[in-house]
N, C-alpha and C positions, 0 to 999 in steps of 0.2 A: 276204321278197322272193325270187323265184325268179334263178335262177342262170345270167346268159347267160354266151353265149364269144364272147370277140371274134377279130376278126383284123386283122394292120394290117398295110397295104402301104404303103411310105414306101421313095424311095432314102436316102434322109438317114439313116443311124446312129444320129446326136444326136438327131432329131427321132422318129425311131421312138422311143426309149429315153423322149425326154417323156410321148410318148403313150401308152406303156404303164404310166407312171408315174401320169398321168391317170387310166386307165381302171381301174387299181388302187386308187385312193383313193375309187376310188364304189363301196359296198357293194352287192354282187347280179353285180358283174361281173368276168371274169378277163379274161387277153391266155393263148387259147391257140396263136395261133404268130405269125408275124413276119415278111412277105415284102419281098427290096429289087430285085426283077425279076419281068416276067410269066411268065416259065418258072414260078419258085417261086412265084409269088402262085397263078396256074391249078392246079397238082398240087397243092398243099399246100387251097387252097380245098376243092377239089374231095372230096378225104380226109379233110379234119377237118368239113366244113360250118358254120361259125361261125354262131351266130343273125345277128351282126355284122358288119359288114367297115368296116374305117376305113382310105379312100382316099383318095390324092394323085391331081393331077392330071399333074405336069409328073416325065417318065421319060425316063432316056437312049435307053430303047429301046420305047417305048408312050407310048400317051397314055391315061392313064387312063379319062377317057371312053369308049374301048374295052374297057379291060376291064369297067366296068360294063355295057355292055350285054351281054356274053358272061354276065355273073354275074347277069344277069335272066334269061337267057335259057334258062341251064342250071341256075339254083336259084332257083327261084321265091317261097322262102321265107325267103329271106336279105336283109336289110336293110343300104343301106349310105347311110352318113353321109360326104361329100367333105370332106377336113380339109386347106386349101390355100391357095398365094399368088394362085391363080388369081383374078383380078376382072373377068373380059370379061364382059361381058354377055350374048351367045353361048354362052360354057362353059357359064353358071348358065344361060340357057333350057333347052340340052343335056341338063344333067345333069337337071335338072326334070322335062323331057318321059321320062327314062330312069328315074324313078320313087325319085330320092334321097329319104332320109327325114329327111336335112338339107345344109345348106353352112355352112359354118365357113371361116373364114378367117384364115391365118396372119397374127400370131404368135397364137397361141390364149390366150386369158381362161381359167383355168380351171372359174371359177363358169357360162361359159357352156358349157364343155364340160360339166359336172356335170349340167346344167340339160337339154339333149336326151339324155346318160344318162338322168337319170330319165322323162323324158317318154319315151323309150321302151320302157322297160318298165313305165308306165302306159297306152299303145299295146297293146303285145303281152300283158300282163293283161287285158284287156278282151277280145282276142279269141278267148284260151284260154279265158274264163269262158262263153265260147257253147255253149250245149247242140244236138247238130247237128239233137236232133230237136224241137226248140221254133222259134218263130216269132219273127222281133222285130219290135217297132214303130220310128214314124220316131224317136222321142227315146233306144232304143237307137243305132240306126245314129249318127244324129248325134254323140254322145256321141262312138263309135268314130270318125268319118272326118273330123269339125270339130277342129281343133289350135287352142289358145291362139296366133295367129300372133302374139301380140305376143312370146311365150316363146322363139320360135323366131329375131322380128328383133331384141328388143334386151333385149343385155347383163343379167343380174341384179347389179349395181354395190349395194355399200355405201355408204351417206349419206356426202356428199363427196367421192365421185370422178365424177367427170362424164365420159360415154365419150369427147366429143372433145377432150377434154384429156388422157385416157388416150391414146388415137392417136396426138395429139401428142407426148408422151413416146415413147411405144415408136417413131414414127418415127426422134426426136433419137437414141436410143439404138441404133438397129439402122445406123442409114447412119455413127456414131462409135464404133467398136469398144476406144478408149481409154478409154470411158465417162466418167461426169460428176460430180461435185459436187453436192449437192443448193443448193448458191450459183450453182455454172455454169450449169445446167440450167431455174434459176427465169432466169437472166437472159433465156436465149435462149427459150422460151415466151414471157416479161411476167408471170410469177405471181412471189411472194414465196418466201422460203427454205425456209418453213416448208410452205408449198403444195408446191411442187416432192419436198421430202422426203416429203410425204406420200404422193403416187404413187408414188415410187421404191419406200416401203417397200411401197406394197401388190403392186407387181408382185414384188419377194423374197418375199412369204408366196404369189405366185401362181408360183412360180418360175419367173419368164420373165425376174430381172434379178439376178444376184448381187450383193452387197456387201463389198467389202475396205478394211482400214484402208490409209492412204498418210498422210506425215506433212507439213507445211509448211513452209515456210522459218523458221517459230520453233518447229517442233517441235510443233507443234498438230496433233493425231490427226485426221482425215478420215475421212469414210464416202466410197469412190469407188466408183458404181455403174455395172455394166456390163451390157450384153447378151448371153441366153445362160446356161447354166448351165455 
């Protein structure tokens, strides 16, 4: 697998630190720098050129969307994927029309971030393997410019988690910062204890939900799950 660079612009600390956590667990790709303003997102861009750019939308001082059109504008070769809480409709036409190579929406799945990692550098293989003095047909081009959209709108989920019950969860968990009981948690869904644990634990192997022990009023150890690492 050839060797991209990324780059991430995120104001969030914690959330850049995921994402390059992310983007390190997928083989073929590095995090080589890390911007939390457009001053440093534009110099720092501009110097390293990352094949990659992994963008937020919402900045104390830009709006993202701006700066991806400057990053079309001035590297035309640079691919950027929007990683954010943004859901207007407007944003996403936006960003669309400004030539994203995906949209991701917080809290991020990691298997879906995995999943456009590799679709795109099955994208950008394809394009390197063009000979500039050969010709192509339509079922090259196709190949390169047609995307699996389904790969791109939903989720690669393990047998028995179902994404809007996933939602569900990481909603209950992101608005109660005291986190939950895999008991509390089935109550307030409507699933059983056993369902509710189940999600809980697959979002801790996706690490978007810690787990700590808490004890009971008879001393009965507890899994209590929280939002966040």
């Amino acid at each position: 697998m050839h060797s991209w660079e990324v780059f991430i612009v995120e104001d969030d600390i914690r959330i850049a630190e995921i994402n390059r956590k992310f983007v390190e667990k997928v083989e073929g790709f590095s995090v080589c720098g890390v911007a939390l303003t457009e001053e440093e997102a534009k110099e720092q861009i501009a110097i390293l050129q990352p094949d990659l750019v992994i963008l937020d939308i919402y900045f104390p001082d830009m709006n993202g969307l701006d700066l991806l059109r400057w990053i079309r504008s001035e590297f035309r070769g640079i691919e950027v994927i929007m990683v954010t809480a943004a859901t207007e409709v407007n944003t996403l036409k936006h960003a669309l029309a400004d030539g994203i190579f995906d949209y991701i929406v917080k809290p991020v799945i990691f298997q879906r971030f995995k999943d456009t990692l590799l679709h795109f550098n099955e994208y950008k293989m394809s394009i390197h393997q063009l000979s500039a003095d050969k010709e192509v047909n339509q079922n090259v081009i196709d190949s390169i410019i047609k995307r699996d959209k389904s790969e791109v709108i939903h989720q690669s989920l393990p047998k028995g988690i179902d994404p809007i019950t996933l939602d569900k969860v990481l909603s209950m968990l992101s608005q109660h910062k005291k986190g939950f009981t895999a008991d509390d948690l089935g109550q307030l869904i409507g699933a059983s204890r056993t369902t509710a644990r189940r999600y809980l634990e697959y979002l801790v192997s996706e690490q978007k939900v810690r787990a700590d022990i808490t004890y009971g009023g008879v001393g009965r150890p507890e899994r209590i799950y929280q939002y966040g690492l």
